[in-house]
Structure formats: C-alpha cells, structure tokens
C-alpha positions as CSV (number, residue, x, y, z in Angstrom):
1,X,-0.8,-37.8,40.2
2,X,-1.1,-38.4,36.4
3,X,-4.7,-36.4,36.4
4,X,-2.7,-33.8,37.7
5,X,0.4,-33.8,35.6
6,X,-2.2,-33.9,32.3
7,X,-4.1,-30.9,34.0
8,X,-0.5,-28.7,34.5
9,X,0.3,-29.9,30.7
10,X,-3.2,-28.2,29.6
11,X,-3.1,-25.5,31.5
12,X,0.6,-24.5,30.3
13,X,-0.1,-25.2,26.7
14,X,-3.5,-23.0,27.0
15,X,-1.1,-20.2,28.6
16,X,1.5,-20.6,25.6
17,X,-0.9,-20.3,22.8
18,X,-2.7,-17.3,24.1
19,X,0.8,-15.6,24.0
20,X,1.5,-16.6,20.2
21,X,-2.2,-15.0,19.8
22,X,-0.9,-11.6,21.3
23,X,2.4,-11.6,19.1
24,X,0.9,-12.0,15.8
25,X,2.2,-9.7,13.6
26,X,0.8,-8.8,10.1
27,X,1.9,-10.3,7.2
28,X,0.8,-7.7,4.5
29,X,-0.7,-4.7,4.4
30,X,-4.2,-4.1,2.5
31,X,-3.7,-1.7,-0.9
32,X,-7.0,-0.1,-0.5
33,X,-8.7,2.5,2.2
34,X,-8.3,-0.1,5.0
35,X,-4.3,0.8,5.0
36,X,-3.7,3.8,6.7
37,X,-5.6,2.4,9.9
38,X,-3.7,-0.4,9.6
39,X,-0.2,1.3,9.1
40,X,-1.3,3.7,12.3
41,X,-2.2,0.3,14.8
42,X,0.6,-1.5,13.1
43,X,2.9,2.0,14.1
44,X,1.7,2.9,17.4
45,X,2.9,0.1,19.6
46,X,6.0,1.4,21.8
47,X,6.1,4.9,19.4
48,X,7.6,7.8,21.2
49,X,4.9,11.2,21.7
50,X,7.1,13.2,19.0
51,X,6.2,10.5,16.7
52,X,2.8,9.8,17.5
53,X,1.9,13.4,17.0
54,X,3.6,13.4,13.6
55,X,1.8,9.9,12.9
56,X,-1.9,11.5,13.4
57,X,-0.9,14.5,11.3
58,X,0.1,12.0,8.6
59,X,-3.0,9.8,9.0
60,X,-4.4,13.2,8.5
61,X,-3.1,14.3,5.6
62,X,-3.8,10.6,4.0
63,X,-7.3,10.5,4.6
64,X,-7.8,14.2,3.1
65,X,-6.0,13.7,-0.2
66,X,-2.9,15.6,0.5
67,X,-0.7,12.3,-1.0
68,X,-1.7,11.3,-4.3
69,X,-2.3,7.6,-5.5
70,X,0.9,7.5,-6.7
71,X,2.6,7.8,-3.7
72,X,0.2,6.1,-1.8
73,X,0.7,3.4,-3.8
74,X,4.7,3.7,-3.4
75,X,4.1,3.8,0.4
76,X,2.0,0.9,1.0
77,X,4.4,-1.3,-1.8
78,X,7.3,0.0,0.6
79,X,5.7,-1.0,3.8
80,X,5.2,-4.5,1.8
81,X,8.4,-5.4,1.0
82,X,10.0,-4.1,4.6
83,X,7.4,-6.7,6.0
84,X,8.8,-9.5,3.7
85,X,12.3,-8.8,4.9
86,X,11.4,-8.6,8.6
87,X,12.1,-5.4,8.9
88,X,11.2,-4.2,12.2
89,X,8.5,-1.4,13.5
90,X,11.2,0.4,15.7
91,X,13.4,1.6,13.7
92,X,12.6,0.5,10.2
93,X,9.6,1.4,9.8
94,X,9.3,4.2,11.8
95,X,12.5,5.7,10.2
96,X,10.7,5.3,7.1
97,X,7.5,6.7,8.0
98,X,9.6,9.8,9.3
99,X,11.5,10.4,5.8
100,X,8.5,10.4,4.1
101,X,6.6,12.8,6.6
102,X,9.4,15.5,6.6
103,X,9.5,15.1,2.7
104,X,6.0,16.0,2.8
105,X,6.4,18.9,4.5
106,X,9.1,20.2,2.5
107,X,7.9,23.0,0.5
108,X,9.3,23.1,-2.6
C-alpha cells in the first residue's frame, strides 16, 4: 500500500510541475531585434481575428523601419514596466498595443 501511495504522490507532483512549465510567463522583454517576435508570441494567446490582423501588420511595419528607434525604444520600455506591474495581456496590453497601432496610422 505505501509503494503505491509514493507512486500516486510522484505521479501527481510530475502532473503539477508540467503545468507551472506551461504557465510561465515572461519576465522582461529583450531591447534588441529579438522583441517584436517576442511581443507577437507574448500577444497572440487568446487575441481576437480583428486584432491578430492588426498585430501582423504591426509586426510588419516594425521589422521594415516604419517606427523609428525612438519609439521602438518607448514601446519596448512600456511593455517593461506593464510586465513589472502585472499588467495583464488581455486587456492591458492589448489595449496598449492598439493605441499605438491607430496612432500609427494617423496621418498627420
């Protein structure tokens, strides 16, 4: 009986941990070229269609130069401190990837 209590015991703490190793979130996001395919895997968990096609536009317009290193910069900083105040992928930061993509494509 206790060989098979010990075996249950492993076998739940085996299922447990490989459930922590699903939720792991990240902790920071990288200030260099690696970013944007971050912010886009970090974003596209549970996104709605509208907002995945406005996502691959923006990934887009990253990668081709459209923002400058300024605002990239500002972005990823942004993105940074959200994650250090648990701010949350639905709505926070897909609120805030929304403002900036309709600021973008203001013409002005």
């Amino acid at each position: 009986m206790k060989r098979f209590a010990w075996k249950g015991f492993l076998i739940s703490l085996l299922i447990l941990n490989s459930f922590t190793g699903i939720s792991q979130e990240i902790k920071e996001f990288a200030k260099d070229s690696t970013f944007i395919e971050q912010f886009k895997e970090f974003a596209e968990r549970n996104i709605g269609e509208q907002d995945e096609d406005s996502l691959e536009s923006f990934v887009q317009k990253w990668q081709s130069g459209y923002f400058t290193e300024d605002i990239k910069n500002s972005f990823i900083d942004i993105c940074n401190l959200m994650l250090d105040n648990k701010a949350t992928r639905d709505p926070h930061f897909i609120n805030y990837f929304n403002l900036v993509w309709n600021f973008s494509k203001m013409k002005i």
